[in-house]
C-alpha positions in Angstrom: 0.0 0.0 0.0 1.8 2.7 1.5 5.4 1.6 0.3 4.0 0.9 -2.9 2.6 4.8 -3.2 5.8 5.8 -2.2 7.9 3.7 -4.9 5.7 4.5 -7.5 6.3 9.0 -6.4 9.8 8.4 -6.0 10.4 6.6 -9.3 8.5 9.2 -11.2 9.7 12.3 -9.7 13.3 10.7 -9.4 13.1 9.7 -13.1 11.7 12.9 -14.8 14.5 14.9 -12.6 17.5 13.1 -13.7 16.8 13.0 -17.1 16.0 16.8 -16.6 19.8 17.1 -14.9 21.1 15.1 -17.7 20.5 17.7 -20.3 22.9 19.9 -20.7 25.0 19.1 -24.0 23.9 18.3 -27.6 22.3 15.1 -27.8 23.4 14.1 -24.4 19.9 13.6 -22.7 18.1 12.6 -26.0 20.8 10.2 -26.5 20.2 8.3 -23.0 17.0 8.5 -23.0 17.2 6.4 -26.8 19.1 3.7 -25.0 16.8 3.3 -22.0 14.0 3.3 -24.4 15.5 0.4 -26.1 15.7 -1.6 -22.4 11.9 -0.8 -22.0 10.8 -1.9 -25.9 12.0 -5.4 -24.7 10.8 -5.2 -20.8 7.6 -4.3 -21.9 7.2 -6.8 -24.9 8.5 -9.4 -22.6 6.0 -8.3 -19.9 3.0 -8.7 -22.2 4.2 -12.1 -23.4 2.9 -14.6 -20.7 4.8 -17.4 -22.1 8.5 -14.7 -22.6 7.4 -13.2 -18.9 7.2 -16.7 -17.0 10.4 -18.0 -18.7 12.3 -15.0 -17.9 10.7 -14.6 -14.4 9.2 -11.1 -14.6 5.6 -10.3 -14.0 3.1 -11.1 -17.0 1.2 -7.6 -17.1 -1.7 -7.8 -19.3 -1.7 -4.8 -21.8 2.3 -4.0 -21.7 2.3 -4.9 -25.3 0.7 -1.2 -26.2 3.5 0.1 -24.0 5.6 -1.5 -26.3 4.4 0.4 -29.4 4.8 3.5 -26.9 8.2 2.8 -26.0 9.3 2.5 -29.9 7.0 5.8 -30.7 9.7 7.3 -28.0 12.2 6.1 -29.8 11.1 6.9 -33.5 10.7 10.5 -32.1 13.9 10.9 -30.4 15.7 9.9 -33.4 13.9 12.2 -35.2 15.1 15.3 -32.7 18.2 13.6 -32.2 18.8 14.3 -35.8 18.5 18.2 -35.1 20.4 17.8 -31.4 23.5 16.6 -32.4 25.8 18.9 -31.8 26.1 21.9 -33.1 22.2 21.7 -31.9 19.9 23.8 -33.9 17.0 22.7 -31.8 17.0 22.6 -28.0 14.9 19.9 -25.4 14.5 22.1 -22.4 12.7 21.4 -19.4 9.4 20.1 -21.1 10.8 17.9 -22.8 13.3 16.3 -20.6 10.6 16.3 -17.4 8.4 14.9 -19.7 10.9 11.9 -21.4 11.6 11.4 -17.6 8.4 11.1 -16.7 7.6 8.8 -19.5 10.7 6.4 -18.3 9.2 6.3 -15.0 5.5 5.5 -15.5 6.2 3.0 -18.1 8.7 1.4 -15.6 6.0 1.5 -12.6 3.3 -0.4 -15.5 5.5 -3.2 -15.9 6.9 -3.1 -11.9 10.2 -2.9 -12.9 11.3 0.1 -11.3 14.7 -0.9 -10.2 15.6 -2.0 -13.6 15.0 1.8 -14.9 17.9 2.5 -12.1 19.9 -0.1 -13.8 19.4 0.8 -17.7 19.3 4.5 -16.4 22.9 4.6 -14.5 24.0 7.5 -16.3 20.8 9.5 -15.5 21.3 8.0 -11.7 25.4 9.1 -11.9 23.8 12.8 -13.1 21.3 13.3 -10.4 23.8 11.6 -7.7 26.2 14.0 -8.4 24.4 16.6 -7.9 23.0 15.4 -4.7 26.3 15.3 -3.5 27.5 18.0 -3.9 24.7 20.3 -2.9 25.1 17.5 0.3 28.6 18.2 1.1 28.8 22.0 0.5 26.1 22.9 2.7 28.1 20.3 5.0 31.1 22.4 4.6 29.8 25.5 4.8 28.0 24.8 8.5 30.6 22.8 9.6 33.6 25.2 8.3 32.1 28.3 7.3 32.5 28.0 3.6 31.8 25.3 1.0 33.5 23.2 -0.3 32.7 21.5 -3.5 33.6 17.6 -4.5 33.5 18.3 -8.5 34.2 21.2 -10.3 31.0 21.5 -10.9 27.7 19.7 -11.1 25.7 17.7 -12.9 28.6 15.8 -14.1 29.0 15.9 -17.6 29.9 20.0 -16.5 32.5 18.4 -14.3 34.1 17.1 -17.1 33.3 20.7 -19.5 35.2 22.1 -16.5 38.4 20.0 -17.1 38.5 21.1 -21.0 37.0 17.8 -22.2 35.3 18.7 -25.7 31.8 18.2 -25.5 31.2 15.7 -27.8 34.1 13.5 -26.5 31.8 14.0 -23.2 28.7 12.9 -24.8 29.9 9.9 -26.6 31.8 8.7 -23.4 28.4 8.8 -21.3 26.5 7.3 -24.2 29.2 4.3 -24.2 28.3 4.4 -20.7 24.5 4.4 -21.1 25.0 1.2 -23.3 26.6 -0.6 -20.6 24.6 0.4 -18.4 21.9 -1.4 -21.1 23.7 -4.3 -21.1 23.6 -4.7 -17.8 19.8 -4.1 -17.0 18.8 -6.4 -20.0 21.6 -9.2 -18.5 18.9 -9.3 -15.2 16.3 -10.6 -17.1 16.5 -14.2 -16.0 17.8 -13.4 -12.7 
């Protein structure tokens, strides 16, 4: 009941944040959001497969086959603006979009009650919003403990940590795209588990 509320909130909210923390280069959130996209076209086909879900041991949810055609719609339609985000960008997500794309990732993770997967397949969105948890943690820290703050990265999100160190930014977005595979890998390697 109550835990279940609560799971449901904080995979949403948590979600549609970090993908909203994650864009901040060309292509960077867009791209991400792709690959976890991917993960959730074969969660949710699996899901609405009784005889795929019970061989794989994930819970047979009647219906997730439409969320199936919505997770490749995602897909189609981040190509599509990925095509015109790339860097240089000539069209920007901004905060609707990403909240939104978040948001998306979140609900269609609660549907098919996989939300720890989504914090599996989304480990770079999870690296973006940790980051900035801690440093905001550890500065106010510093600051009441010290007097001043004191920062752990150059500066947050992460992917500025690295703009800070004069990494290019499409060496930055490739390297966290790498990253988002693995982290794609990984997810999709817990399906039998």
């Amino acid at each position: 009941g109550v835990c279940g509320v609560l799971l449901t909130v904080l995979t949403i909210v948590g979600s549609s944040n970090a993908v909203n923390l994650t864009d901040g280069l060309n292509g960077l959130a867009i791209g991400c959001t792709l690959i976890v996209s991917f993960v959730f076209v074969v969660l949710t086909y699996v899901a609405g497969n009784n005889r795929a879900a019970d061989y794989l041991y994930i819970p047979f949810v009647l219906g997730a086959g439409e969320l199936t055609v919505f997770c490749a719609s995602m897909i189609g339609a981040g190509l599509g603006f990925l095509w015109y985000n790339c860097h240089p960008a000539q069209v920007f997500m901004g905060d609707t979009g990403s909240l939104a794309l978040g948001g998306a990732l979140g609900i269609v993770a609660v549907l098919i009650h996989q939300p720890f997967v989504l914090v599996i397949a989304g480990g770079v969105f999870v690296l973006e919003a940790g980051s900035v948890i801690l440093q905001t943690g550890w500065f106010r820290y510093t600051r009441k403990r010290y007097g001043t703050g004191r920062r752990i990265f150059l500066m947050a999100p992460l992917h500025h940590h690295f703009e800070m160190q004069d990494w290019k930014e499409s060496k930055i977005v490739f390297r966290f795209l790498i990253l988002a595979i693995l982290f794609a890998l990984l997810s999709l390697s817990t399906l039998k588990l």
